[in-house]
C-alpha positions in Angstrom: 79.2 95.0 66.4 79.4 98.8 66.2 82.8 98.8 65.2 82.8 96.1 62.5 79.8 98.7 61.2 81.9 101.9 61.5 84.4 101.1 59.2 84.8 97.9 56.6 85.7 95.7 55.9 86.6 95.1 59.4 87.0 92.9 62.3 88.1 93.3 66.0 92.0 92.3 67.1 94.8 93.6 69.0 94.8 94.6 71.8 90.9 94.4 72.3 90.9 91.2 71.3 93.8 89.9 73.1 91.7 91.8 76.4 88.7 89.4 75.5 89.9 86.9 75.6 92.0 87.6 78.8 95.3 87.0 77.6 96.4 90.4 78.5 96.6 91.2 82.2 94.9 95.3 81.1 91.6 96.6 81.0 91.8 98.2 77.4 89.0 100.8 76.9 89.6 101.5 73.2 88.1 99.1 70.4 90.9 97.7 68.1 90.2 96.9 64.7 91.8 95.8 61.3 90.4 96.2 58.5 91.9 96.1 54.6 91.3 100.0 54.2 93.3 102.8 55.2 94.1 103.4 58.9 91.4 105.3 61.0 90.4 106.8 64.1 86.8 107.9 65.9 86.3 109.6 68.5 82.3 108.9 69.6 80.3 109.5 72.6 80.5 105.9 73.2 83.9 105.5 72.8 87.4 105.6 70.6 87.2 103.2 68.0 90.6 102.4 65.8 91.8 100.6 62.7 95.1 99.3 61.4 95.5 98.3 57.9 95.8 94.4 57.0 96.9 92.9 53.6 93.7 91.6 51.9 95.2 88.0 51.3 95.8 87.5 55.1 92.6 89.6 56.1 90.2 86.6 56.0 92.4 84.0 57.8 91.4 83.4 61.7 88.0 85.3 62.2 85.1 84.1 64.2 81.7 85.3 64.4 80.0 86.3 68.0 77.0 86.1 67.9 74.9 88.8 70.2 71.7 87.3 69.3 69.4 86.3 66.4 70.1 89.0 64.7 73.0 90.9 66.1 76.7 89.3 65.5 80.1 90.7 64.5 83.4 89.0 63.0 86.6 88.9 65.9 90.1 87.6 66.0 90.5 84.2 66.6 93.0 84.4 69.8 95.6 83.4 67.4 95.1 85.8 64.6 94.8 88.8 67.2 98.5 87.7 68.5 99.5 87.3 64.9 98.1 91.0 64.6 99.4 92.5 67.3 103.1 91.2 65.9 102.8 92.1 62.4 101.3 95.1 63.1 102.0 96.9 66.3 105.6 94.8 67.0 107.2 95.3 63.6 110.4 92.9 62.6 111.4 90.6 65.7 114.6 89.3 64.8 115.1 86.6 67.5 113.0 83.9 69.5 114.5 86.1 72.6 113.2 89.0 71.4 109.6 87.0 70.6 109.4 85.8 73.7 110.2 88.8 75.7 107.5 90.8 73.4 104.8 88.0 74.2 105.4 87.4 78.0 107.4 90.7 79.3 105.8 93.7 77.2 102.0 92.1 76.5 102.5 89.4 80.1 100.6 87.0 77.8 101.2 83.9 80.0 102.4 81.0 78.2 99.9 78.5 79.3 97.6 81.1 76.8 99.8 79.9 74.2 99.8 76.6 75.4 96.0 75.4 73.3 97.0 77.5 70.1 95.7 76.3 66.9 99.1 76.8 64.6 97.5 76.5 61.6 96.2 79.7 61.3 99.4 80.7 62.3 100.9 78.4 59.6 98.0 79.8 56.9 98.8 83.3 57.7 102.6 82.6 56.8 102.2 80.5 54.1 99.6 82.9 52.3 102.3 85.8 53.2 105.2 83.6 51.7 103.3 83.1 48.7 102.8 87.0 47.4 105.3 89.0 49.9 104.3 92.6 49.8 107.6 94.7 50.0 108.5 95.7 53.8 106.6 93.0 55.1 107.7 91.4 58.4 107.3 87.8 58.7 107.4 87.5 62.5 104.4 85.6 63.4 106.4 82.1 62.4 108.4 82.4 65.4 105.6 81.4 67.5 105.3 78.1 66.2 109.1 77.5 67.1 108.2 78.7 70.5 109.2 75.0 73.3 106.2 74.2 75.4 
C-alpha cells in the first residue's frame, strides 16, 4: 500500500510481484514498482522501494486490487502482467523462444507448471495495445510466451 502511495501512479510488479505470488524461488526484500512517471528510488527506514517506467497505454492492463481491509487496498500485477514486466522491462529484446525459455525457467527458475494456468489475454492485450502505437525502441518480447508448448 505504501508503495503505490510513495510514488504514482503506481503499482507493484517484478520481481516483488513475481515473489508473491511464489513464482520465483528468492526471498526479494526490495518493493518493485511501475509506474508511468520517471524511474525512482527510496531509501526509507522501512525499506527500499523502486520504480521502472511503463508506457501509459500498457500501464492499466493486468492490475488487481488487494484489499488489506475496509479501507486499506493497493493495485498489483496480475501474475501475468508482472512476467510481462519483468521481460519488457528488466529482460530487454529476446530474440528467440530459446532465449525466452532459458530467461523464464534458468535465470528467474519460474517453473513451468506457473505458467501452466496463465490467462493470455492479458498477454495478448498488452501486445495488441503495443502493436497498435509502437513507441520507438520498444521490445515486443512478451508475445513469445503465448508460443511457449505446454
Amino acid at each position: 500500500m505504501l508503495a503505490n502511495m510513495m510514488y504514482g501512479p503506481s503499482y507493484v510488479s517484478l520481481e516483488w510481484a513475481l515473489g508473491y505470488y511464489g513464482m520465483i524461488p528468492e526471498r526479494v526484500e526490495e518493493i518493485t514498482s511501475v509506474t508511468t512517471k520517471r524511474r525512482a528510488h527510496f531509501d526509507t527506514p522501512i525499506g527500499r522501494f523502486s520504480y521502472e517506467h511503463s508506457l501509459k497505454i500498457i500501464y492499466p492492463i493486468g492490475l488487481t486490487r488487494y484489499e488489506e481491509s475496509k479501507y486499506q487496498s493497493a493495485l498489483i500485477a496480475t501474475k501475468e502482467k508482472a512476467v510481462a514486466d519483468q521481460l519488457v522491462i528488466r529482460r530487454g529484446k529476446v530474440t528467440s523462444l530459446v532465449e525466452l525459455e532459458k530467461i523464464l525457467f534458468q535465470d528467474l527458475r519460474i517453473e513451468e507448471e506457473d505458467l501452466i494456468g496463465f490467462h493470455s489475454g492479458t498477454v495478448v492485450r498488452i501486445k495488441i495495445e503495443i502493436d497498435t502505437d509502437p513507441p520507438p525502441g520498444l521490445h515486443q518480447d512478451i508475445s513469445y510466451i503465448l508460443s511457449i508448448d505446454y
